[in-house]
C-alpha positions as CSV (number, residue, x, y, z in Angstrom):
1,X,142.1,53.2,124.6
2,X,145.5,52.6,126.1
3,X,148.0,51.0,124.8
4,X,151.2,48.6,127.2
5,X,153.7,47.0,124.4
6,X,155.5,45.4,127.2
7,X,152.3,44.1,129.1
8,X,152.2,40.6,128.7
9,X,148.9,40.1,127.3
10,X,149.7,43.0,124.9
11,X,148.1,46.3,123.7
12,X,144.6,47.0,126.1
13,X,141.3,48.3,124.8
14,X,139.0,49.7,127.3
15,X,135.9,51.5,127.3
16,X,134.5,53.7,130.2
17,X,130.8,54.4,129.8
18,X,128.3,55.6,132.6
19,X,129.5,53.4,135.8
20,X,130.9,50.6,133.9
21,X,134.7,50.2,132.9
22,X,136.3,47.2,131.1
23,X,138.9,46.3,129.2
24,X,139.5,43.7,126.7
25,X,143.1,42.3,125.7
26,X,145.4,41.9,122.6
27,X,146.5,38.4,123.5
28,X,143.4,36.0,123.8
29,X,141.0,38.9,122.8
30,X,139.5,38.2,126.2
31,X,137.9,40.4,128.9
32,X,140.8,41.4,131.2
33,X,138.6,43.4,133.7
34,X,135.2,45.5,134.2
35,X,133.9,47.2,137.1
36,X,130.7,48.9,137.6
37,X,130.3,51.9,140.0
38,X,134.0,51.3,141.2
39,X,133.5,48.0,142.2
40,X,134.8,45.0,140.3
41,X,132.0,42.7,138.8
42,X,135.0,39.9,136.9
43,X,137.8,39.0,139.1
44,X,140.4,39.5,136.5
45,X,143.6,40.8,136.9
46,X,145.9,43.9,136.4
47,X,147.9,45.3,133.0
48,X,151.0,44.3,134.1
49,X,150.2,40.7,134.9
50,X,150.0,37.6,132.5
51,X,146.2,35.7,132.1
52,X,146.2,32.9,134.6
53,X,143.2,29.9,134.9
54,X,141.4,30.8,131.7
55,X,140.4,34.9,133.5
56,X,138.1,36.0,130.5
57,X,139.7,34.1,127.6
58,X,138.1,32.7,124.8
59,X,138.3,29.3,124.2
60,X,138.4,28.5,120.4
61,X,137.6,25.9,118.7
62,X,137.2,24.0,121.5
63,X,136.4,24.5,125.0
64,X,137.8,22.2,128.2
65,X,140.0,19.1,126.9
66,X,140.2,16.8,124.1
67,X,142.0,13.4,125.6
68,X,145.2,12.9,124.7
69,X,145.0,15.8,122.3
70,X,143.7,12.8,120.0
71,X,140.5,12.7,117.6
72,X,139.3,11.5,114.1
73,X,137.2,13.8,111.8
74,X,136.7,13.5,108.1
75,X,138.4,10.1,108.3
76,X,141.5,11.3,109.8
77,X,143.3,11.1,112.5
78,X,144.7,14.0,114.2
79,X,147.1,15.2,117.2
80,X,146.9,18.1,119.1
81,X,149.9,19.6,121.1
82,X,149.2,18.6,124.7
83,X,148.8,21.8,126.6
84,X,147.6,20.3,129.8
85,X,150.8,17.9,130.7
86,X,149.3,16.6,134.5
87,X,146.2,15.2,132.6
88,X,147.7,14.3,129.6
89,X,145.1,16.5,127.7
90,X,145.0,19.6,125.0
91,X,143.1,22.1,126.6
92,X,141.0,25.0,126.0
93,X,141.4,25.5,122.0
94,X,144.1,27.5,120.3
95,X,143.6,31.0,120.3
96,X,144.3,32.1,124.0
97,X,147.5,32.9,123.6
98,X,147.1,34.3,120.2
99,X,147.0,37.7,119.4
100,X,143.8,39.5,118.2
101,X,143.3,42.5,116.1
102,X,140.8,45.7,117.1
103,X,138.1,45.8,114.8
104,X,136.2,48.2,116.1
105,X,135.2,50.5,119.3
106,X,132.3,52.7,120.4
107,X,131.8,54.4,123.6
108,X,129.8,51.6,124.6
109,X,131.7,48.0,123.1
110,X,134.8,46.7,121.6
111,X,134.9,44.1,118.7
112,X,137.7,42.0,118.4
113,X,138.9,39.7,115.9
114,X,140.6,36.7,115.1
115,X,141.5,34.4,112.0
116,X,142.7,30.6,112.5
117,X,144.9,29.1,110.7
118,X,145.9,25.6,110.0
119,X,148.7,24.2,112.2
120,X,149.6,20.6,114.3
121,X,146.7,18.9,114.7
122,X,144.3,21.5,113.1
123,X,143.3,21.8,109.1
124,X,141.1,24.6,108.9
125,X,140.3,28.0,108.5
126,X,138.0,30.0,111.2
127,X,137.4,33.8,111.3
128,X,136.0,35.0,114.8
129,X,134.5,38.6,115.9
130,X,133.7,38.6,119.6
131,X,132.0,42.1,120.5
132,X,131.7,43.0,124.5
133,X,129.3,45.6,125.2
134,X,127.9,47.5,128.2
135,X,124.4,48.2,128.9
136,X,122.4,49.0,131.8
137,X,121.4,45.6,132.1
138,X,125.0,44.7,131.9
139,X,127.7,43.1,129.8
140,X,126.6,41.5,126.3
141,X,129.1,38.9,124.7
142,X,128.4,38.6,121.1
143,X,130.7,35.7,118.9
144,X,130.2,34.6,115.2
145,X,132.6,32.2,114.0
146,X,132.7,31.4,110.5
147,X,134.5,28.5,108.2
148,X,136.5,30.8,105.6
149,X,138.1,27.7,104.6
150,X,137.3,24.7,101.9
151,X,136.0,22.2,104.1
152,X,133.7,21.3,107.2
153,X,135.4,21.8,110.1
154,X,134.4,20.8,113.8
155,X,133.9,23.5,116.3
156,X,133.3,24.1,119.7
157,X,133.3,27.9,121.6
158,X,133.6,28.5,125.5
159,X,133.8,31.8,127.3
160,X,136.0,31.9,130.6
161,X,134.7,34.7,132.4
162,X,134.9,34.9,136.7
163,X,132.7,35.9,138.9
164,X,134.7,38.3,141.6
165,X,133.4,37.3,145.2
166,X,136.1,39.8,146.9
167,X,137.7,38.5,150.5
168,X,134.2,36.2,151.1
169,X,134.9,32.8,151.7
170,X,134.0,30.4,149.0
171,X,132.2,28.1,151.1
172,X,129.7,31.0,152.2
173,X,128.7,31.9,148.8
174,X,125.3,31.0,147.2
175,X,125.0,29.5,143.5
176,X,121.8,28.8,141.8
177,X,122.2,26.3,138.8
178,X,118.9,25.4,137.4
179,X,120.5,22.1,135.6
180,X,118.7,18.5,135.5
181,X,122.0,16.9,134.5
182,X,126.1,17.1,135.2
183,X,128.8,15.2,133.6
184,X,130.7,12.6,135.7
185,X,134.5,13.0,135.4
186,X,137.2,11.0,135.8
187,X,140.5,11.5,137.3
188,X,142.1,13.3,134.3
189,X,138.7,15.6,134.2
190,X,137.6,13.6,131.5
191,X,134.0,13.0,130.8
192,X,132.4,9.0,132.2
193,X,128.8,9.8,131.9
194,X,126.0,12.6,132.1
195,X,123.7,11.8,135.0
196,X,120.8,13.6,136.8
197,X,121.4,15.7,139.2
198,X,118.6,14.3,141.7
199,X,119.8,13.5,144.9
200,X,123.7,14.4,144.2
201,X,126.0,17.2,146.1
202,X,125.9,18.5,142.5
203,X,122.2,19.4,142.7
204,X,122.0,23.3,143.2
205,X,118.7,23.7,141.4
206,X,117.6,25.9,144.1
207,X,120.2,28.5,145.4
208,X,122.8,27.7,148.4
209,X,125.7,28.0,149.5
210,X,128.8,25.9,147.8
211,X,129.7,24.6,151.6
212,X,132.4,22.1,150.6
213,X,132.0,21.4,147.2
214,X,134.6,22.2,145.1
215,X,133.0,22.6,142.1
216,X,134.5,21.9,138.3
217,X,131.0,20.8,136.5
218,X,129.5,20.9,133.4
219,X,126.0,21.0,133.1
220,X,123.7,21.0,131.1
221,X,119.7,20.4,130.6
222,X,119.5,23.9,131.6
223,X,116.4,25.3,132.4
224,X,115.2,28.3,129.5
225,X,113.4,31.4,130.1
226,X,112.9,33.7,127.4
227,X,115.4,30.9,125.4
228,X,118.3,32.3,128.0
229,X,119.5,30.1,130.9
230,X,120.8,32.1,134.0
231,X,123.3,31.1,136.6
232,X,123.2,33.0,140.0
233,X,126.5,33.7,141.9
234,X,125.2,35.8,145.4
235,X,128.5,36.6,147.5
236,X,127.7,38.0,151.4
237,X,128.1,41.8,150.9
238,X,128.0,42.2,147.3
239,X,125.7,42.3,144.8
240,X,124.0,39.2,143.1
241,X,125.5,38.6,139.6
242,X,123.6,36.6,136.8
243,X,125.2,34.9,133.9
244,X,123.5,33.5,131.5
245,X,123.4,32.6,127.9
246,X,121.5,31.9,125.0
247,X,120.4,28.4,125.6
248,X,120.0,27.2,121.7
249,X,124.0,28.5,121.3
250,X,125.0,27.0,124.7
251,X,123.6,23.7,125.7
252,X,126.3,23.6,128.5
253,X,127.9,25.7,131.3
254,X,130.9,24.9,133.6
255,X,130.8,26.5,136.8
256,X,134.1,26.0,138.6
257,X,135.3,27.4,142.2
258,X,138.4,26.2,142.6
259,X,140.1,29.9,142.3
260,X,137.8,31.1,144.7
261,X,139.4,28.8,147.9
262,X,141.6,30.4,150.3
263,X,145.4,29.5,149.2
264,X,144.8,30.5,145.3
265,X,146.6,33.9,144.4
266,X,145.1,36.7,142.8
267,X,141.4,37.7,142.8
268,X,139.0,35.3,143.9
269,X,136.4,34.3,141.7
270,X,133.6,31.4,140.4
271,X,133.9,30.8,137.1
272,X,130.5,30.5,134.9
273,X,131.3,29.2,131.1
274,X,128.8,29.5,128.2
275,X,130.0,26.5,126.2
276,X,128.8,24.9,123.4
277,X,129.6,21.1,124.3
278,X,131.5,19.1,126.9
279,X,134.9,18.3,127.5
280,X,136.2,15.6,124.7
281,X,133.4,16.6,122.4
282,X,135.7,15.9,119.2
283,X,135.9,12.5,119.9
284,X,131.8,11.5,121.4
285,X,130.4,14.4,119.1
286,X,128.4,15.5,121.7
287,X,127.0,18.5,121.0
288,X,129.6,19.3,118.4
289,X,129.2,21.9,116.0
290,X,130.3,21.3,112.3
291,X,130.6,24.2,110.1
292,X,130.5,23.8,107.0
293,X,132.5,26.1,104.3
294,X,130.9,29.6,104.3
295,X,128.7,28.9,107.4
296,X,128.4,31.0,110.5
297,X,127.7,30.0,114.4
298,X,127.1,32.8,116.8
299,X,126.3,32.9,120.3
300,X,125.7,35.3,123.1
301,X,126.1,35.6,126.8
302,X,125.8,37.9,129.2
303,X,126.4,39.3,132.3
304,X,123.9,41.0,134.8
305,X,124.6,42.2,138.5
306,X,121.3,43.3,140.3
């Protein structure tokens, strides 16, 4: 365990066990990095650098947007800081810039945690332990969330995690998403409707490569085996990389390649996110998960090279 003061995403915990190395962050309690036999499995990015486009974060209590930061719950209205000003949208939850406590560490996993407190546009109380382990099957991302507050509270968890590719070019690699259905956006990235994926560019229900898709999709419909869906990422030269994640905990996944296109800066990557629900999901409730007081979610995801 090492530990930067000055680094911007604060003090960083990492574990070195067998071929795999990681390291989890103070600020975000996110995955900053892991690399198995020396070479890099996330494209994340270094100690000395701040967390840009989501890397690894954790995205608490909501994941993607909420529209105008505006909702209704409990017969109230409420109004989020906007934290995506182009789009006019609050973004990606609350706790990515917060910082996280070490709750515990073992030659094989780090547990971090996180309480939520009330503030602008948010009531409740939520106490979260995220623990990232390393097997030789892979990484293992284990989240409970619970309401240690007085009232129901609406909920929503996303993981953020990228999928290194190294110098290949995007439009070469392969992606396997074995979804029947994608949400439709608009031009804020705002959900219009959830549509099959028959006979769209969005269809990668059997592996290819991206080509020229610029992918930022949600899907969903997943196919289950073993009550696990799993998205492939296979990059020329490197080996293929599975995410996946327990489908009754995450309905949804975003896969995004937008960071992985030739004029982005740092490591290139394709984002996979476990999510709970869509973008927006406080306002059409779909998929959204209410806790009620003294009630625990938890979910798990995973990574897998082969």
């Amino acid at each position: 365990m090492s530990s930067r003061e000055t680094s911007p995403t604060g003090t960083q915990w990492s574990v070195s066990s067998g071929p795999d190395e990681f390291t989890v962050v103070e600020v975000g309690g996110g995955l900053r990095a892991w690399n198995r036999a020396g070479v890099d499995v996330l494209a994340g990015y270094s100690a000395d650098s701040p967390c840009t486009s989501g890397r690894g974060q954790q995205l608490i209590p909501w994941p993607n947007r909420i529209r105008d930061g505006r909702y209704a719950f409990d017969g109230a209205e409420r109004q989020l800081p906007l934290t995506e000003v182009e789009h006019h949208n609050a973004s990606h939850g609350l706790v990515r810039w917060a910082p996280w406590r070490l709750v515990d560490r073992t030659d094989t996993s780090i547990t971090v945690g996180h309480r939520l407190f009330p503030q602008p546009g948010w009531d409740w109380h939520l106490e979260t332990t995220t623990m990232y382990a390393v097997t030789p099957e892979g990484l293992t991302v284990t989240t409970r969330v619970a309401n240690v507050g007085e009232k129901p509270a609406p909920f929503g968890y996303g993981a953020h995690p990228y999928v290194a590719i190294g110098d290949a070019p995007v439009e070469e690699v392969e992606v396997q998403i074995p979804a029947e259905c994608f949400v439709e956006v608009d031009d804020r990235l705002l959900p219009t409707r959830t549509t099959s994926v028959e006979g769209s560019v969005f269809d990668f229900r059997e592996r290819k490569a991206i080509g020229a898709q610029r992918l930022d999709t949600a899907y969903t419909d997943l196919s289950v085996v073993d009550g696990r869906w799993t998205i492939t990422v296979a990059t020329p030269g490197r080996a293929q990389v599975e995410v996946w994640g327990e489908a009754a905990a995450f309905p949804w996944a975003q896969v995004f390649s937008g960071k992985a296109e030739a004029d982005q800066s740092g490591e290139h990557g394709i984002a996979v996110e476990p999510m709970t629900c869509p973008a927006d999901a406080f306002n059409s409730g779909d998929s959204l998960v209410v806790l009620e007081p003294g009630q625990t979610w938890q979910g798990v995801w995973g990574i897998s090279p082969r």
